[in-house]
C-alpha positions as a Markdown table, in Angstrom:
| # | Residue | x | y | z |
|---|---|---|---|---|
| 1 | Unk | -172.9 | 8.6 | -26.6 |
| 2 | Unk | -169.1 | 8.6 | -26.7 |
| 3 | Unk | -167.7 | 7.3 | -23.7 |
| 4 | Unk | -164.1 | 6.6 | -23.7 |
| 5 | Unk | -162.2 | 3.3 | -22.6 |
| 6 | Unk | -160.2 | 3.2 | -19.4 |
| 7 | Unk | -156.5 | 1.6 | -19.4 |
| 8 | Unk | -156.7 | -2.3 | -19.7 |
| 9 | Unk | -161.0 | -2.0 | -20.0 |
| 10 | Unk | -163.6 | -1.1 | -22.2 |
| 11 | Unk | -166.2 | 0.8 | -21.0 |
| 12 | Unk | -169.9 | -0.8 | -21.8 |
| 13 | Unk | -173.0 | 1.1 | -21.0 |
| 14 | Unk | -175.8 | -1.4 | -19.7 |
| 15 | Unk | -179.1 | -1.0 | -17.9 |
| 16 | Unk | -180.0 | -3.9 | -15.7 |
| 17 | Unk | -183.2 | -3.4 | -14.5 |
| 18 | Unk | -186.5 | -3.1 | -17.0 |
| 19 | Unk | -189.7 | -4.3 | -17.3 |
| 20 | Unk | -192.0 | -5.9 | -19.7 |
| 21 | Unk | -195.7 | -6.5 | -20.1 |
| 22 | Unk | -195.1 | -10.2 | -18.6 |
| 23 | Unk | -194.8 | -8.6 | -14.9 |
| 24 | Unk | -195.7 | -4.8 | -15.0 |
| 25 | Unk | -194.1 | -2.7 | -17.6 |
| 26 | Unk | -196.2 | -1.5 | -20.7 |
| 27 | Unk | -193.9 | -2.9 | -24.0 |
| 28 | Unk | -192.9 | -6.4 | -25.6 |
| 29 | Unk | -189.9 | -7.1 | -25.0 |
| 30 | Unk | -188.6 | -6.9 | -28.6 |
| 31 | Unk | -189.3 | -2.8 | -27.6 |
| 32 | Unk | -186.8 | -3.1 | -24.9 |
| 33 | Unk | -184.1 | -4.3 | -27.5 |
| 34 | Unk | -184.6 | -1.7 | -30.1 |
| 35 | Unk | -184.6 | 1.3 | -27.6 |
| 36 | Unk | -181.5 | -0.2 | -26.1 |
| 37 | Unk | -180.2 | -0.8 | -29.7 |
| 38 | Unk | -181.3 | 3.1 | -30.6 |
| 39 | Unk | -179.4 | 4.4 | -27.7 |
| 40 | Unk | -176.4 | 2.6 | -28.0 |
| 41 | Unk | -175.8 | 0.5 | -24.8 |
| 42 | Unk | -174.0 | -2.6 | -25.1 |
| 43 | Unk | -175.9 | -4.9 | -23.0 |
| 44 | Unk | -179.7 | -5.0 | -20.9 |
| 45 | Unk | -181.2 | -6.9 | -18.7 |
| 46 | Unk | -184.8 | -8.1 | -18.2 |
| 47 | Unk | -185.5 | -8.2 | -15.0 |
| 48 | Unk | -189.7 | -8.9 | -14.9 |
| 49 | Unk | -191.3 | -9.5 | -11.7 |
| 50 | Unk | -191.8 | -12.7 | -10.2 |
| 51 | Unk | -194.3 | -12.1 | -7.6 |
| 52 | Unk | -196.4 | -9.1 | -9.4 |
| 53 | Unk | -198.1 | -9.9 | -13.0 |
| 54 | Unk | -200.7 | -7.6 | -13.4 |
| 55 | Unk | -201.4 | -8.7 | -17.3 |
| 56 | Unk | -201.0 | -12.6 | -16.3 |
| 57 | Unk | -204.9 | -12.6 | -17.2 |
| 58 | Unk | -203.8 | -12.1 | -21.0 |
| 59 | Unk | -199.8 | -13.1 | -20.9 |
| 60 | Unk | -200.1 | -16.3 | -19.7 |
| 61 | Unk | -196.3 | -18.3 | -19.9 |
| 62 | Unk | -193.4 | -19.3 | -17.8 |
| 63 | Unk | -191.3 | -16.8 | -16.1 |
| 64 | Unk | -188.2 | -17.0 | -18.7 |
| 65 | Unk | -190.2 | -16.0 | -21.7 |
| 66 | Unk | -189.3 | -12.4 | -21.8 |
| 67 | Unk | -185.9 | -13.1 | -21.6 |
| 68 | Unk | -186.0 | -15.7 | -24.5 |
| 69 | Unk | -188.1 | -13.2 | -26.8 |
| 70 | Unk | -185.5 | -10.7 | -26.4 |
| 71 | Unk | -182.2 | -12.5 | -26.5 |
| 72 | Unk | -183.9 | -14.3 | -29.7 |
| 73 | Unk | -185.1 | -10.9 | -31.3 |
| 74 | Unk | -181.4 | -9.2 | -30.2 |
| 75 | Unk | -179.6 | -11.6 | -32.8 |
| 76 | Unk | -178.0 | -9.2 | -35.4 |
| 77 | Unk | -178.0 | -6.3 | -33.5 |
| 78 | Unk | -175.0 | -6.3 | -31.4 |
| 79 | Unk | -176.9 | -5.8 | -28.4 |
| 80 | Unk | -175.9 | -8.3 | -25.1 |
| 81 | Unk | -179.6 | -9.8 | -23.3 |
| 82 | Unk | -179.0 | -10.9 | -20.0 |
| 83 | Unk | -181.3 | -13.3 | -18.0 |
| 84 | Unk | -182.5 | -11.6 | -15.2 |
| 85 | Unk | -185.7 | -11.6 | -13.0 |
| 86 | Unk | -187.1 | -9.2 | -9.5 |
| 87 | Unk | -187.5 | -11.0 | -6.7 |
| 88 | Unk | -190.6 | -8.6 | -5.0 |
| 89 | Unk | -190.9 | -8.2 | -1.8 |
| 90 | Unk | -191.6 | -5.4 | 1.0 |
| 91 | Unk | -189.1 | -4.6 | 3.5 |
| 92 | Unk | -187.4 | -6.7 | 4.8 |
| 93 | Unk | -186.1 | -7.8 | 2.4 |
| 94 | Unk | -187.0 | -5.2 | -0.2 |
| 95 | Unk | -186.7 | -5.4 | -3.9 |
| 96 | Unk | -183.7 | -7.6 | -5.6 |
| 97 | Unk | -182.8 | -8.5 | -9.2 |
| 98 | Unk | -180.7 | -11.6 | -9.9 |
| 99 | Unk | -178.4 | -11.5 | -13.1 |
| 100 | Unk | -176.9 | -14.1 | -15.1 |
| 101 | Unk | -179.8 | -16.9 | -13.7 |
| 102 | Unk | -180.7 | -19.6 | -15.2 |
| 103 | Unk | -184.1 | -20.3 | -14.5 |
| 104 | Unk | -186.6 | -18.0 | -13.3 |
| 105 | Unk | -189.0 | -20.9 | -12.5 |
| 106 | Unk | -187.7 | -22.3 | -9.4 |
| 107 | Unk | -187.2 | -18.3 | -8.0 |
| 108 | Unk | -190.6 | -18.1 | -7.5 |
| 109 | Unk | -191.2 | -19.2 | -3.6 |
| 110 | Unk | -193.1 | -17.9 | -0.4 |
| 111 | Unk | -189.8 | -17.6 | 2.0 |
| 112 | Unk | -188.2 | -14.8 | 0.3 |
| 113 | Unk | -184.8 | -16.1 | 1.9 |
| 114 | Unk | -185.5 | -19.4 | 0.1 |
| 115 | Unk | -186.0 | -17.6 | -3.2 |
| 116 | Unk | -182.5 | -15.4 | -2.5 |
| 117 | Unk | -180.8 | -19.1 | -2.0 |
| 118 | Unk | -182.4 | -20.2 | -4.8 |
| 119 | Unk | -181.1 | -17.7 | -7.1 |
| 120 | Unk | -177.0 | -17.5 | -5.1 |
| 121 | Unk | -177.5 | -21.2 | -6.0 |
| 122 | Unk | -177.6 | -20.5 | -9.7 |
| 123 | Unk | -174.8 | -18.7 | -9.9 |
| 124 | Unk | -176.2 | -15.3 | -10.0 |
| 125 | Unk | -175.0 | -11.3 | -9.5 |
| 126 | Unk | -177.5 | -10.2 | -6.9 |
| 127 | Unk | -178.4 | -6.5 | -6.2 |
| 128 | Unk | -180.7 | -4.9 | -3.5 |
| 129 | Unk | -182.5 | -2.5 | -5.9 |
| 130 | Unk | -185.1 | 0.5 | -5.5 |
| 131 | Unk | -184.5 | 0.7 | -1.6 |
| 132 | Unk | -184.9 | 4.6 | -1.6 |
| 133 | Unk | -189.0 | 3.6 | -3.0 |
| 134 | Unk | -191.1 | 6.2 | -0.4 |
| 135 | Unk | -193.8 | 2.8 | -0.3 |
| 136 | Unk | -190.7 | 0.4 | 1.4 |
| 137 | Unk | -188.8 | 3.1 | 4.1 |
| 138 | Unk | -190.9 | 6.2 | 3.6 |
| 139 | Unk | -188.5 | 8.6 | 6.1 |
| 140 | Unk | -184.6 | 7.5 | 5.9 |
| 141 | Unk | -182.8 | 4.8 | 4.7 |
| 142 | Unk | -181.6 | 1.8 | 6.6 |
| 143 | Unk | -179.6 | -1.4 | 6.2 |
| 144 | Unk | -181.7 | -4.0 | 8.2 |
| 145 | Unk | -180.2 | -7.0 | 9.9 |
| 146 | Unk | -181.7 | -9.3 | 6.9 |
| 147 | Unk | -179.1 | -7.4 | 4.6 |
| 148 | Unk | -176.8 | -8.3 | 6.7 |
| 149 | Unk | -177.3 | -11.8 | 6.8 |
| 150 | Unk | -177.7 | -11.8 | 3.2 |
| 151 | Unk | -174.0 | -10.1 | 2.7 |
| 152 | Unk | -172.6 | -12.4 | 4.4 |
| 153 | Unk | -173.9 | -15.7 | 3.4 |
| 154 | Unk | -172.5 | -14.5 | 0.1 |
| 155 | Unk | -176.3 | -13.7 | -1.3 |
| 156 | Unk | -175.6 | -9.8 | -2.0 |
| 157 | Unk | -173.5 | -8.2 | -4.4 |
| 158 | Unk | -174.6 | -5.2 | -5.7 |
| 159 | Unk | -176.5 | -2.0 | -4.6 |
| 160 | Unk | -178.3 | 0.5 | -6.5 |
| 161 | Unk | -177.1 | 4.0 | -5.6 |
| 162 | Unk | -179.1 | 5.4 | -8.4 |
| 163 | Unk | -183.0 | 4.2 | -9.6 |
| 164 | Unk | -184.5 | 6.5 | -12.7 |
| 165 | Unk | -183.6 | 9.6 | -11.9 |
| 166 | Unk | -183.2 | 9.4 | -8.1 |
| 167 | Unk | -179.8 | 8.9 | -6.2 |
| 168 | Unk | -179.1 | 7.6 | -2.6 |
| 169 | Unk | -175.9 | 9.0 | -1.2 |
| 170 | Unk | -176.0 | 7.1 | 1.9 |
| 171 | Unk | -176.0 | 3.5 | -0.8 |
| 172 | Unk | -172.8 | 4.6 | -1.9 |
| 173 | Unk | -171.2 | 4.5 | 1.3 |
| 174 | Unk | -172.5 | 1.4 | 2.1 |
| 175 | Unk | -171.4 | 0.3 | -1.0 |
| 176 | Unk | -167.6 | 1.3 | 0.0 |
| 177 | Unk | -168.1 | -0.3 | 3.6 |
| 178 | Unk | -169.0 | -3.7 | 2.4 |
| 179 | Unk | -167.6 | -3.4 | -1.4 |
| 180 | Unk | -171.0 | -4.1 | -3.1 |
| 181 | Unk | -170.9 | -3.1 | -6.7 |
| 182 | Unk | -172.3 | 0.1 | -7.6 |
| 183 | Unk | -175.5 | -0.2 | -9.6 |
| 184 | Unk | -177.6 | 2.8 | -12.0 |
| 185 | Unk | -180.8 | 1.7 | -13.3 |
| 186 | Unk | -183.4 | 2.9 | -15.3 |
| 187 | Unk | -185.9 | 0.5 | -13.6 |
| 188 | Unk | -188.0 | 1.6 | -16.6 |
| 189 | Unk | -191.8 | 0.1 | -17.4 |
| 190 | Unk | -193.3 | 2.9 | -19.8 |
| 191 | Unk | -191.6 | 3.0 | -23.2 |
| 192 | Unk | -188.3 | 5.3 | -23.4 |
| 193 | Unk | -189.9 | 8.4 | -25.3 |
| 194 | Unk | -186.6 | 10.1 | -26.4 |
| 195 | Unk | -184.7 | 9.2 | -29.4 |
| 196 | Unk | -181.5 | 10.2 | -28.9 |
| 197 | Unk | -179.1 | 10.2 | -25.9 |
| 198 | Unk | -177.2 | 13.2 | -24.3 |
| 199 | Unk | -175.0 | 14.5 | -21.3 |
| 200 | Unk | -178.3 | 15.9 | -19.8 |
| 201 | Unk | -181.0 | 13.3 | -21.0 |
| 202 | Unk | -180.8 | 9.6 | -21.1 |
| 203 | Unk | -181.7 | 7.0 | -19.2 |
| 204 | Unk | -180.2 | 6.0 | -15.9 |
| 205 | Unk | -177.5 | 2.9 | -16.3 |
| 206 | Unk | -174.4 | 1.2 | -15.0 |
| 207 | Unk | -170.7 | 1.9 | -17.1 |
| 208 | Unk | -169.4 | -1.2 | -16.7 |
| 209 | Unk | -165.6 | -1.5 | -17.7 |
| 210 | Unk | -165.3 | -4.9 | -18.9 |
| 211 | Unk | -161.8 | -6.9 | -20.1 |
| 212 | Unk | -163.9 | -7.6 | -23.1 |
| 213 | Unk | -167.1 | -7.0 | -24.5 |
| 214 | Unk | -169.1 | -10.1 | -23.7 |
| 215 | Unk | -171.6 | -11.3 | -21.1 |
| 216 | Unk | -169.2 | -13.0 | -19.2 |
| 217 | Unk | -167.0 | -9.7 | -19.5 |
| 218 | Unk | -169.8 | -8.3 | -17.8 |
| 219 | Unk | -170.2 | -11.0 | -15.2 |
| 220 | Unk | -166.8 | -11.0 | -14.5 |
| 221 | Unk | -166.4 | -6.8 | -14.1 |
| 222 | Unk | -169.8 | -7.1 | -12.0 |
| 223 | Unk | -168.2 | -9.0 | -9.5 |
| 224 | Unk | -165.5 | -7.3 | -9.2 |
| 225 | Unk | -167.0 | -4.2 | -8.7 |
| 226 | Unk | -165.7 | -2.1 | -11.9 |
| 227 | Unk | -169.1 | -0.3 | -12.4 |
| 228 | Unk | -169.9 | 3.2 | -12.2 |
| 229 | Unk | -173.6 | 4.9 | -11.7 |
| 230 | Unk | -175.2 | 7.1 | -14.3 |
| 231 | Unk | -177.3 | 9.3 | -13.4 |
| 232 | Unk | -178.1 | 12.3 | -14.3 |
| 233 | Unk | -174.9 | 14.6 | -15.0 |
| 234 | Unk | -173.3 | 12.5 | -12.2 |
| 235 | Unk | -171.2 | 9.8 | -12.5 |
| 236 | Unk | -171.0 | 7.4 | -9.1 |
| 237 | Unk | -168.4 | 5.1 | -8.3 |
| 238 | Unk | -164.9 | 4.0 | -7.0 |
| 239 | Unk | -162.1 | 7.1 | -6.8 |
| 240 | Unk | -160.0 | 5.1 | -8.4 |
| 241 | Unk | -162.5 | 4.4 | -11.4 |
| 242 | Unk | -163.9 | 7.7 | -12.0 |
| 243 | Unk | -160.3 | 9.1 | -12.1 |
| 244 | Unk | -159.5 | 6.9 | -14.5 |
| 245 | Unk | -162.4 | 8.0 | -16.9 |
| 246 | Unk | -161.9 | 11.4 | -16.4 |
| 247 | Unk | -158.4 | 11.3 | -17.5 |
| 248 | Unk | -159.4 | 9.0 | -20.4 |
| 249 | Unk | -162.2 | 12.2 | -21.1 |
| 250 | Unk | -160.2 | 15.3 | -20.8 |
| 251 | Unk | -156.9 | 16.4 | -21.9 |
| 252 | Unk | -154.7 | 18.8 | -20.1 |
| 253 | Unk | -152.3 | 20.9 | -22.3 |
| 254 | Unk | -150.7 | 24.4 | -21.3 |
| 255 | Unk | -148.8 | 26.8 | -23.5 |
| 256 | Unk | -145.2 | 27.3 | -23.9 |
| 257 | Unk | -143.4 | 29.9 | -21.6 |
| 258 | Unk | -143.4 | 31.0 | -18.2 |
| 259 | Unk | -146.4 | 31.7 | -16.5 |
| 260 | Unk | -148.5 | 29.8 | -19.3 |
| 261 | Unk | -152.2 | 29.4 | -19.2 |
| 262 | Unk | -153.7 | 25.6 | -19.2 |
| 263 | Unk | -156.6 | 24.3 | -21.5 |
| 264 | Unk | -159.0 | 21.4 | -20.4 |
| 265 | Unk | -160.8 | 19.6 | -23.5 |
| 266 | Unk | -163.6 | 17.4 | -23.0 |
| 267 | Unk | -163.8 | 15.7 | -26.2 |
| 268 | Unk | -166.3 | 13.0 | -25.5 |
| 269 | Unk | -170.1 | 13.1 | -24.2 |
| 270 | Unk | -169.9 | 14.1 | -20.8 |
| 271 | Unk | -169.8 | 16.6 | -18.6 |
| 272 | Unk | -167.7 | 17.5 | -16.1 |
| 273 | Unk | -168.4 | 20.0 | -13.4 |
| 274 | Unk | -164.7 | 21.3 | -12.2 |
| 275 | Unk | -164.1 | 23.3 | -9.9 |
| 276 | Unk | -160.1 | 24.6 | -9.7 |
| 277 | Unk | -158.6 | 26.1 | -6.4 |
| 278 | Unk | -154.8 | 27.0 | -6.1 |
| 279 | Unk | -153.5 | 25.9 | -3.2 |
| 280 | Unk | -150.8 | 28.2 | -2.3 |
| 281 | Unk | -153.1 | 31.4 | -3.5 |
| 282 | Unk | -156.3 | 30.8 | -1.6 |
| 283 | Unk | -158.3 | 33.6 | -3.2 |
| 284 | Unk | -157.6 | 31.8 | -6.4 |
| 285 | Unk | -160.6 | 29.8 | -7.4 |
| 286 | Unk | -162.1 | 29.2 | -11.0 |
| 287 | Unk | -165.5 | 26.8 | -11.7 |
| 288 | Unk | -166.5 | 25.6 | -15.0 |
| 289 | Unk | -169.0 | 23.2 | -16.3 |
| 290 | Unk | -166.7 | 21.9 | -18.9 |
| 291 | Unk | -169.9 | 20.4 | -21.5 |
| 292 | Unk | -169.2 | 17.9 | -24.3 |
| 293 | Unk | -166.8 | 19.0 | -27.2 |
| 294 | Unk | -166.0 | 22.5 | -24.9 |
| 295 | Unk | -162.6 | 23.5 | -23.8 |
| 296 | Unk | -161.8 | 25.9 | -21.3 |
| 297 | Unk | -158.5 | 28.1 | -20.5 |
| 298 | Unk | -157.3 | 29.5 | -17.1 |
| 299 | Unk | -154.6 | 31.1 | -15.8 |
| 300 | Unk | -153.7 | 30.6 | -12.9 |
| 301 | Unk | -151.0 | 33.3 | -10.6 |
| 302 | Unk | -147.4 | 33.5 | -11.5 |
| 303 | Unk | -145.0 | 30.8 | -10.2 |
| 304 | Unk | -147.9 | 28.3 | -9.9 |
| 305 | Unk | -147.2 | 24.5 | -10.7 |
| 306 | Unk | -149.6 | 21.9 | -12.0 |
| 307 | Unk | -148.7 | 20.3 | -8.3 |
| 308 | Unk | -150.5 | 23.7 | -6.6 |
| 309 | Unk | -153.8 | 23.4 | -8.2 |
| 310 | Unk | -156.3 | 21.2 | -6.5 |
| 311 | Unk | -159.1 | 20.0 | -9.2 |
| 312 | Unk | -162.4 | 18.6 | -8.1 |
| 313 | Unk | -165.0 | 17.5 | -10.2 |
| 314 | Unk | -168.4 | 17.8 | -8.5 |
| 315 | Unk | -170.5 | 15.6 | -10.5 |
| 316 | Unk | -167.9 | 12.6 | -10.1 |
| 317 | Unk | -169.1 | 11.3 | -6.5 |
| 318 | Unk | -167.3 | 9.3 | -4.8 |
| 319 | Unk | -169.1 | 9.3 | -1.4 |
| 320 | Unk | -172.3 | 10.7 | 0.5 |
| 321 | Unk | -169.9 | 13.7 | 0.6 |
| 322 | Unk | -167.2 | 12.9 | -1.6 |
| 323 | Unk | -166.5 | 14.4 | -5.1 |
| 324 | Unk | -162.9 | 13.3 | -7.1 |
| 325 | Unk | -160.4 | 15.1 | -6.3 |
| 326 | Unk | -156.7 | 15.3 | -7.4 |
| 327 | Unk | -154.0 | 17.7 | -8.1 |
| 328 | Unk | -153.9 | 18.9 | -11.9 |
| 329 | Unk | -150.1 | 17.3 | -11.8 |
| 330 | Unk | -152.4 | 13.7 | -12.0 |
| 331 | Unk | -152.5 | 14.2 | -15.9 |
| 332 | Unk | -150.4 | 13.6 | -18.1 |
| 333 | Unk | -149.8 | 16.9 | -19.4 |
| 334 | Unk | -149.1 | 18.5 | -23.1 |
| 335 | Unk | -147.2 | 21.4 | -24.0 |
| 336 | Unk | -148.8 | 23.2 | -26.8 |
| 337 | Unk | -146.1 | 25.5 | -28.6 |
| 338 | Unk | -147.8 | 28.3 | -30.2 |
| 339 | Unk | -150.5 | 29.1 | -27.7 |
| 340 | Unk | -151.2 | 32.4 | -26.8 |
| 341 | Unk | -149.7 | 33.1 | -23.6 |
């Protein structure tokens, strides 16, 4: 998919959470490498469980073999493998996946605290993943007191506000409350069926907007929290992020003359859902799912400015109950001489 750069970052789509047949997922891990490599994300990570190995009766190895198969098999295709593993437990603490470890091994304890400390002490990006699972908090959401005292010994840095093809509004707030990184995931174990990506069907992932394209880009943007969810149609993240790609994804250009129309164009792979309200005519209003390659004129009443017209772009969330939104004078505007008017 064609997803543009943002100023000063490239933008890297990664999926760090799937599973191999050495905890519970049903392919090799060379599979997980070319499905990546078929899609065209830039990095993965496997993230096999620790505690659950339902095939250890005929995979029988250490805990960092997955990871080795597939960073060994990834050579040549331009494809970043990050170490990774799922520390399993039920609430509290929930599920976690450590990134950028460098030993699985030692993970592996009976405290689940212990195994958290174990993991901060190598160094690694830790996420608090698949907490919307019905089988850990079957009615509503909650941050316990053990996340807590994991945020603030250091020991949590990311949340998932999106697993497969579910998204949890209320992890996106707490996400802004306590600036934990905003995670997407695929948490994929079956083998990815489709063969090509689009706007409406791919996997779940994490944009990642990276100073360069290289694991410890990646690390770096991680903890910093330059990510962005995506799931579904949506796209979850920081305002200031997700305004930044959408102005790096559409153009804005509006004919000569008085009382011109404008034209959105959404050249890349996206889509944006826009709605446009003038706010000095409030019976104005125009929606538009502006689709990959599509454009879209409007006109709005006479005398109106760019500065007038509010736009908000639903499936850019910002919040539990937030969507982007910015006046259209926040682009950097063309004037197309020859338009009709």
């Amino acid at each position: 998919m064609d997803i543009p750069d943002i100023p000063g970052y490239r933008t890297l789509v990664c999926d760090f959470n799937l599973h191999t047949v050495f905890s519970d997922g049903l392919v090799w891990p060379t599979v997980r490498v070319d499905e990546a490599w078929r899609e065209g994300l830039d990095a993965i990570a496997i993230t096999d469980h620790l505690e659950y190995l339902p095939f250890q009766e005929d995979v029988r190895t250490g805990h960092n073999r997955a990871w080795e198969i597939a960073r060994d098999y990834s050579e040549g295709k331009d494809l970043i493998v990050i170490a990774g593993t799922e520390i399993t437990r039920g609430i509290p603490p929930g599920h976690l996946n450590a990134l950028f470890i460098k030993d699985a091994d030692p993970i592996l304890k009976d405290d689940p605290l212990k195994a958290i400390e174990e993991a901060a002490g190598q160094g690694a990006f830790i996420i608090w993943n698949q907490h919307g699972w019905k089988g850990h908090q079957p009615d509503t959401l909650q941050w316990l007191d053990i996340h807590t005292r994991l945020f603030d010994k250091g020991w949590l840095h990311g949340i998932e506000v999106a697993n497969d093809r579910e998204s949890y509004p209320v992890a996106i707030d707490w996400a802004k409350e306590r600036e934990l990184t905003m995670i997407g995931s695929s948490d994929e174990h079956d083998p990815f069926l489709h063969t090509i990506s689009t706007a409406e069907n791919h996997r779940t992932c994490t944009f990642v907007f990276a100073a360069e394209r290289s694991e410890g880009g990646i690390r770096e943007a991680l903890f910093n929290g330059r990510t962005a969810a995506f799931c579904g149609d949506s796209i979850i993240g920081k305002s200031s992020l997700l305004k930044a790609l959408f102005l790096a994804s559409v153009h804005l250009s509006r004919a000569e003359g008085e009382n011109a129309a404008f034209t959105l164009h959404n050249p890349t792979d996206l889509v944006f859902e826009i709605i446009l309200v003038d706010r000095v005519y409030e019976d104005w209003k125009v929606h538009t799912r502006l689709k990959p390659g599509y454009a879209f004129t409007f006109r709005p009443e006479p005398g109106t400015s760019a500065e007038d017209i509010q736009l908000q772009v639903l499936n850019l969330i910002t919040g539990a109950q937030e969507v982007l939104t910015f006046p259209l004078s926040g682009f950097s505007m063309a004037v197309q001489p020859g338009l009709e008017h």
